[in-house]
N, C-alpha and C positions, 0 to 999 in steps of 0.2 A: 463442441460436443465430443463426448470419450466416446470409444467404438464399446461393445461390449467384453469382456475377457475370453469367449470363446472364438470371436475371430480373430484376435490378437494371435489367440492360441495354433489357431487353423495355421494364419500366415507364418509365425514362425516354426510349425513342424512342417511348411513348405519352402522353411530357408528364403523366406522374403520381406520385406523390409515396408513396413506401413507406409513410410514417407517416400516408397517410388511409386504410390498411386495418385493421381490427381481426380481432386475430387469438384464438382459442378453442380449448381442447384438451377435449374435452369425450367422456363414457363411450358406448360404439359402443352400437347396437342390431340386433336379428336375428339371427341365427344364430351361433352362437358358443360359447355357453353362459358357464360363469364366468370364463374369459380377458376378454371381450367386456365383459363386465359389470362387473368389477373394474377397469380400467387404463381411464385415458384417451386411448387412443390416439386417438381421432377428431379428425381437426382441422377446424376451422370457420373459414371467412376473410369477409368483408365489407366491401368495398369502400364505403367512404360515400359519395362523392359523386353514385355511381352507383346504390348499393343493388345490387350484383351477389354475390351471395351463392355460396360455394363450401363443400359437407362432404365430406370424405373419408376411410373408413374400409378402404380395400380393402386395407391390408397390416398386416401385424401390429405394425410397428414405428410408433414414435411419427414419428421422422423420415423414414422414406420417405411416409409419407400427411402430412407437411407439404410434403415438395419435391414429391409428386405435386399437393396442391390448391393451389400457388402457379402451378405449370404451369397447369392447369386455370383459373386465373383469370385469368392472365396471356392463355389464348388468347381466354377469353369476352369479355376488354376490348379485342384484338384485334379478332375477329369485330364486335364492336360497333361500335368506329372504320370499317372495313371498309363496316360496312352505313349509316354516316348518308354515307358519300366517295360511296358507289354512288348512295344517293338525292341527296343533291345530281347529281350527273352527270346520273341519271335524268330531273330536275327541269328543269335546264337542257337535255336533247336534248329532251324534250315542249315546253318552252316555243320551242325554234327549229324545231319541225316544225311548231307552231300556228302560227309567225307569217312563215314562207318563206313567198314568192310561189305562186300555182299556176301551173302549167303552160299552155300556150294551148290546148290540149287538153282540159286539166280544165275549162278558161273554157267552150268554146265547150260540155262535155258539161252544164255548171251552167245555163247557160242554153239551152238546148234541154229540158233537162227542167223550167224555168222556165216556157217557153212552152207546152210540152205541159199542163202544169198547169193554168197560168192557160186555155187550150182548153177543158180540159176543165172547169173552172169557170165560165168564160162564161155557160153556160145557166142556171146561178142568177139569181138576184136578188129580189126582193119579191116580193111574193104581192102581186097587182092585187087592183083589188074588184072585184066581178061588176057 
């Protein structure tokens, strides 16, 4: 069976490669009774490189719950790409907030409460002998 051209399309604007998913038709479970039980309608996908695993048994036909769990995999690889673009970005705004200038303001409140410190630790020091 050919997949549709828009997941083809999905997969390669995410730089991934049709034939490292393994694909499974395999007998549903839960409710259903003997339909459920007898047919393998269920379909199973897994992505290797990633380990991103997708089952789909929510229609009765064999090929709608293949195009429904290619969809579903295709957004979870999205989602994923999505979330490491964020964290790099993330990684790089905290890394330029740590290392910007501060303000002359923030200088002059850093050090004021430098010297309040060190005041108030003044009165320390050793223990004399009697």
């Amino acid at each position: 069976m050919a997949l549709p051209i828009q997941i083809e399309e999905r997969f390669a604007a995410l730089g991934w490669n049709i034939a490292e998913v393994e694909e499974a038709f395999v007998r549903g479970a839960g409710p259903g009774g003997q339909k459920i039980n007898k047919t393998s309608s269920t379909v199973w996908l897994r992505h290797r490189p990633t380990g991103v695993e997708v089952r789909c048994q929510r229609e009765r036909s064999q090929a709608a719950n293949r195009e429904l769990a290619w969809r579903t995999l295709c957004d979870r690889l999205e989602e994923r790409a999505r979330g490491a673009v964020r964290a790099a970005v993330d990684a790089a705004e905290a890394e330029r907030r740590r290392t910007r200038q501060k303000s002359r303001g923030q200088k002059r409140r850093m050090v004021e409460g430098k010297r309040r410190e060190a005041r108030r630790k003044s009165g320390r020091g050793r223990v004399g002998e009697w």
